[in-house]
C-alpha positions in Angstrom: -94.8 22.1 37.6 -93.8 18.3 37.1 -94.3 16.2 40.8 -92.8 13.2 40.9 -93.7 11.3 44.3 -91.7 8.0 44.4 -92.4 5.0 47.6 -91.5 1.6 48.4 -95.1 0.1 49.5 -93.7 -2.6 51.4 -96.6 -4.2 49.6 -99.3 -3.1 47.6 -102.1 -4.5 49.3 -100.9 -3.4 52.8 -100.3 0.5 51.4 -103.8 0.2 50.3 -105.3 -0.5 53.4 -103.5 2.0 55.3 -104.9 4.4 53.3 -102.6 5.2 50.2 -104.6 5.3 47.4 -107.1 7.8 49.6 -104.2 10.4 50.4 -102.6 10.1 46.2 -105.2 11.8 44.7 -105.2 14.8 46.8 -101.5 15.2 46.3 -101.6 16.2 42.7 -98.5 14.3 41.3 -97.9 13.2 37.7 -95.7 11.0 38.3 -95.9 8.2 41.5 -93.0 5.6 41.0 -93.6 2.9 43.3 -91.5 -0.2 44.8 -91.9 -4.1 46.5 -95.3 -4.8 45.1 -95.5 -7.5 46.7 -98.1 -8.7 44.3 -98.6 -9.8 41.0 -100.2 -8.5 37.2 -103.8 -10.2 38.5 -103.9 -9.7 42.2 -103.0 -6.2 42.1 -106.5 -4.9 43.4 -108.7 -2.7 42.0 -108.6 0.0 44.7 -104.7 0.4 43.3 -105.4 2.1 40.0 -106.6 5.1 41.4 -108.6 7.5 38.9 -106.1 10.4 39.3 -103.7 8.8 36.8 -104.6 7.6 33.5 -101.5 4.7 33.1 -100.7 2.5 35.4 -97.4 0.1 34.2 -96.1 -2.7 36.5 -93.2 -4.9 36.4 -94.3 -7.9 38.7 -91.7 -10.4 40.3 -91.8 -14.4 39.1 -91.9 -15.4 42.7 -95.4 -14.5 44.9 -95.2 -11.8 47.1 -91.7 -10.8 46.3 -90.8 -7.4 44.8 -91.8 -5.5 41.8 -92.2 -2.3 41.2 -94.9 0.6 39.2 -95.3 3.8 37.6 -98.6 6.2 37.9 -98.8 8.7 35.3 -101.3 11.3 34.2 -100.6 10.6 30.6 -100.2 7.6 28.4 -96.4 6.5 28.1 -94.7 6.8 25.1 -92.9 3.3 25.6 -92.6 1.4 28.3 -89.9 -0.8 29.4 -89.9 -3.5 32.2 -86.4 -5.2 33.1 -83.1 -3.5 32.4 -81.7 -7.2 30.3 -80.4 -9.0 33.2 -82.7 -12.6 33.3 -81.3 -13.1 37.6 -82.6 -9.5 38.4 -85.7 -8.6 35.8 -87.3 -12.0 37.0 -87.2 -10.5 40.8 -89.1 -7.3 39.1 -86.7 -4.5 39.7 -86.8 -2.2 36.7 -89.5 -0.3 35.0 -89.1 2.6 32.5 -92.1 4.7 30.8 -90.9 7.3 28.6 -92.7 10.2 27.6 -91.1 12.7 25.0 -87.6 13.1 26.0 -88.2 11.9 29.6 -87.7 9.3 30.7 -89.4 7.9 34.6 -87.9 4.9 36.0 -88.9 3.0 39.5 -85.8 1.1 40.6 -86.0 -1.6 43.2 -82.1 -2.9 44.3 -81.9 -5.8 46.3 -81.5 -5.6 50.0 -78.7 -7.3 51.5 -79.2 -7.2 54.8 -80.8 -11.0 55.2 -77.8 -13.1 54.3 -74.6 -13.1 52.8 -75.9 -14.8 49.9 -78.5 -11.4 49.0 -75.8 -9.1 49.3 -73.8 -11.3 46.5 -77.1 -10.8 45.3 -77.0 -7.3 45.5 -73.5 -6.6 44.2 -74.4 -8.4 40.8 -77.0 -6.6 40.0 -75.4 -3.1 41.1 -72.6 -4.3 38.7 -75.5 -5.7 36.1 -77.3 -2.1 36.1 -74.2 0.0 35.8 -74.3 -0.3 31.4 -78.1 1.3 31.7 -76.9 3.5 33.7 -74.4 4.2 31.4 -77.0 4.2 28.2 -79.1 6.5 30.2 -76.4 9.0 30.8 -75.1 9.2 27.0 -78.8 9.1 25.5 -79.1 12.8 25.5 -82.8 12.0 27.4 -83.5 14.1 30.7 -84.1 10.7 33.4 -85.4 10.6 36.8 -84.5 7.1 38.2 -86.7 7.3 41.7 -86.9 4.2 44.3 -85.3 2.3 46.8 -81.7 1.7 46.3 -81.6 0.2 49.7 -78.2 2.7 49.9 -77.5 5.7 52.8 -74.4 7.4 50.8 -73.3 9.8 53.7 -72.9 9.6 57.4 -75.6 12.3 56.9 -78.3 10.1 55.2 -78.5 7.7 58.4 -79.0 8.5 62.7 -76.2 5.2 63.3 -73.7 5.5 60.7 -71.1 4.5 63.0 -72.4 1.2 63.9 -73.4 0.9 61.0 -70.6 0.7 58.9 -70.1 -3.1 58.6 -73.8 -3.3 57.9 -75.7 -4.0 54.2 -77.0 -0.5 53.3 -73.5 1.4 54.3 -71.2 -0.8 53.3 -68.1 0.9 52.0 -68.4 -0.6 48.3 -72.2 0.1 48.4 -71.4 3.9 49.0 -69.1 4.0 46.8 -71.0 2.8 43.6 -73.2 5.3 44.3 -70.3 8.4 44.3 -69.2 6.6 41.1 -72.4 7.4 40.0 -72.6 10.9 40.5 -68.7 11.7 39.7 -68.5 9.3 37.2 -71.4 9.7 34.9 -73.0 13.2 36.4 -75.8 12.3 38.0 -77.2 14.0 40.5 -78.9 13.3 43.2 -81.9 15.3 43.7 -83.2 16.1 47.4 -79.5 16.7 48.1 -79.1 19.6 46.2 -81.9 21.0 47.4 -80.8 20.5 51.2 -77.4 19.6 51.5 -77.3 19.7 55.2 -80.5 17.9 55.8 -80.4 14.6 58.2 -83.5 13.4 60.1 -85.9 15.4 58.1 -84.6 13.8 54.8 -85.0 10.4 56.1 -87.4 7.6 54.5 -87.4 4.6 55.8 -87.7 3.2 59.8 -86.4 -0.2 60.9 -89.8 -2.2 62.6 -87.1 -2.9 65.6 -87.4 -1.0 68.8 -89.3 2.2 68.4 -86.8 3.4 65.2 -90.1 5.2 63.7 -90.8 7.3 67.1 -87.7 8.2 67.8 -86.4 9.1 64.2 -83.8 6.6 63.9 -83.8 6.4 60.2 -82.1 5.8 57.0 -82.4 7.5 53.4 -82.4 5.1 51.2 -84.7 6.5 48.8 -83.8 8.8 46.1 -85.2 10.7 42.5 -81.4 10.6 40.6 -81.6 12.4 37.7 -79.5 14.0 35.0 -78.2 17.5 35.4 -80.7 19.1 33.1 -83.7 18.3 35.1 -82.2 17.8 38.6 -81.4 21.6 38.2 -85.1 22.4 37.6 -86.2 20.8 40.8 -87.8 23.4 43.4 -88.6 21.9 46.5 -88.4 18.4 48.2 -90.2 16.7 51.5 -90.9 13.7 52.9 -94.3 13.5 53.8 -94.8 11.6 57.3 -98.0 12.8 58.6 -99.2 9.0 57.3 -97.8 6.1 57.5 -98.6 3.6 54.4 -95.1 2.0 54.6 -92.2 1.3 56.8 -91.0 4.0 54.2 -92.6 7.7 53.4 -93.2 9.2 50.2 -90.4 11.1 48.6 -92.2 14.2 46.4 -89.9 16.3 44.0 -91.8 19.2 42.5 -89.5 19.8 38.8 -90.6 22.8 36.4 -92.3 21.7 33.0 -94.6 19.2 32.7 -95.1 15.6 31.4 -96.4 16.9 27.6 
């Protein structure tokens, strides 16, 4: 069995003090793809190399306390790529890839738009910007698993307001879209919906801090593993763990068959 747990930390030092790096080891992943750092190379602390995983590869943002993402691993990489060749986007920390044999583990940050107008310009470039790796990825004959936060709810089933919501940075028609593009397009797939196609509240991972969003489930899935078809058909089960809080988003775990060697 290959796990693959991916989470948006919402900062690394926060996740750390609610208790993260206490509940990883027990989980038994291989793989723990992780999103908004909020920290950089040097003040990533100590307590978040846990001794489960033997690499730990981060792609830090320019600006403090901004982004960045990680990947965990019980094995040393083969290679390991930060930045998908876009200066406006890799300086924000958005893209990391560690390959190991012919798979390849990617922990994708896309930019929110939901604070200005200006972010979700922001946003559309680099959804445009990404869309050649994409591409590359699909056409490398490589099995990939691209987990993170794609800040994206494709269906009126992946959020509890999709009606009001439709105007809104997250749903936007253009935003939803893309993502079909990618699936119809180039054949990815998106993982924990073909294991539960009908699945709505359960499935969600992330909670507005507004109102009580959290207690009374009025969330948004916005976090994904999209892989290609050979290993997305391997996957067994799926869950969103939410007995813990370590984010304003919960762990997505993916249990594959195979392993990482």
């Amino acid at each position: 069995m290959l796990r693959i747990i991916s989470l948006n930390l919402n900062g690394i030092r926060s996740a750390a003090n609610k208790g993260l790096f206490d509940w990883l080891p027990g989980q038994n992943a291989d793989i723990v793809c992780v999103q908004e750092l909020k920290a950089q190379h040097q003040d990533i602390p100590t307590v978040a190399r846990p001794s489960t995983f033997v690499a730990a590869h981060f792609h830090a943002a320019e600006k403090k306390g901004y982004s960045g993402v990680g990947v965990y691993a019980r094995q040393r990489a083969d290679q390991v790529i930060e930045g998908f060749g876009n200066p406006e986007f890799d300086a924000e920390g958005r893209y990391i890839q560690a390959d190991f044999g012919n798979l390849s583990v990617i922990s994708l940050y896309l930019p929110s738009g939901s604070s200005s107008d200006e972010r979700q310009q922001a946003k559309f470039r680099c959804m445009e910007a990404i869309w050649p790796r994409f591409v590359a990825l699909a056409n490398s004959g490589r099995e990939v698993v691209i987990c993170g936060d794609w800040n994206i709810a494709h269906t009126e089933k992946d959020l509890k307001n999709w009606k009001s919501n439709q105007k809104n940075s997250g749903f936007l028609p253009q935003e939803r879209a893309w993502l079909t593009r990618l699936f119809d397009e180039l054949g990815w797939v998106d993982v924990h919906r073909r294991l539960q196609p009908e699945a709505t509240g359960e499935a969600y991972t992330w909670w507005s801090n507004r109102g009580q969003a959290w207690a009374k489930n009025v969330g948004w899935r916005i976090d994904y593993q999209i892989a290609t078809p050979g290993i997305a058909a391997s996957a067994r089960c799926a869950s969103v763990y939410k007995s813990e809080r370590f984010s304003d988003h919960a762990p997505l775990v993916i249990d594959y068959d195979g392993s990482l060697s």
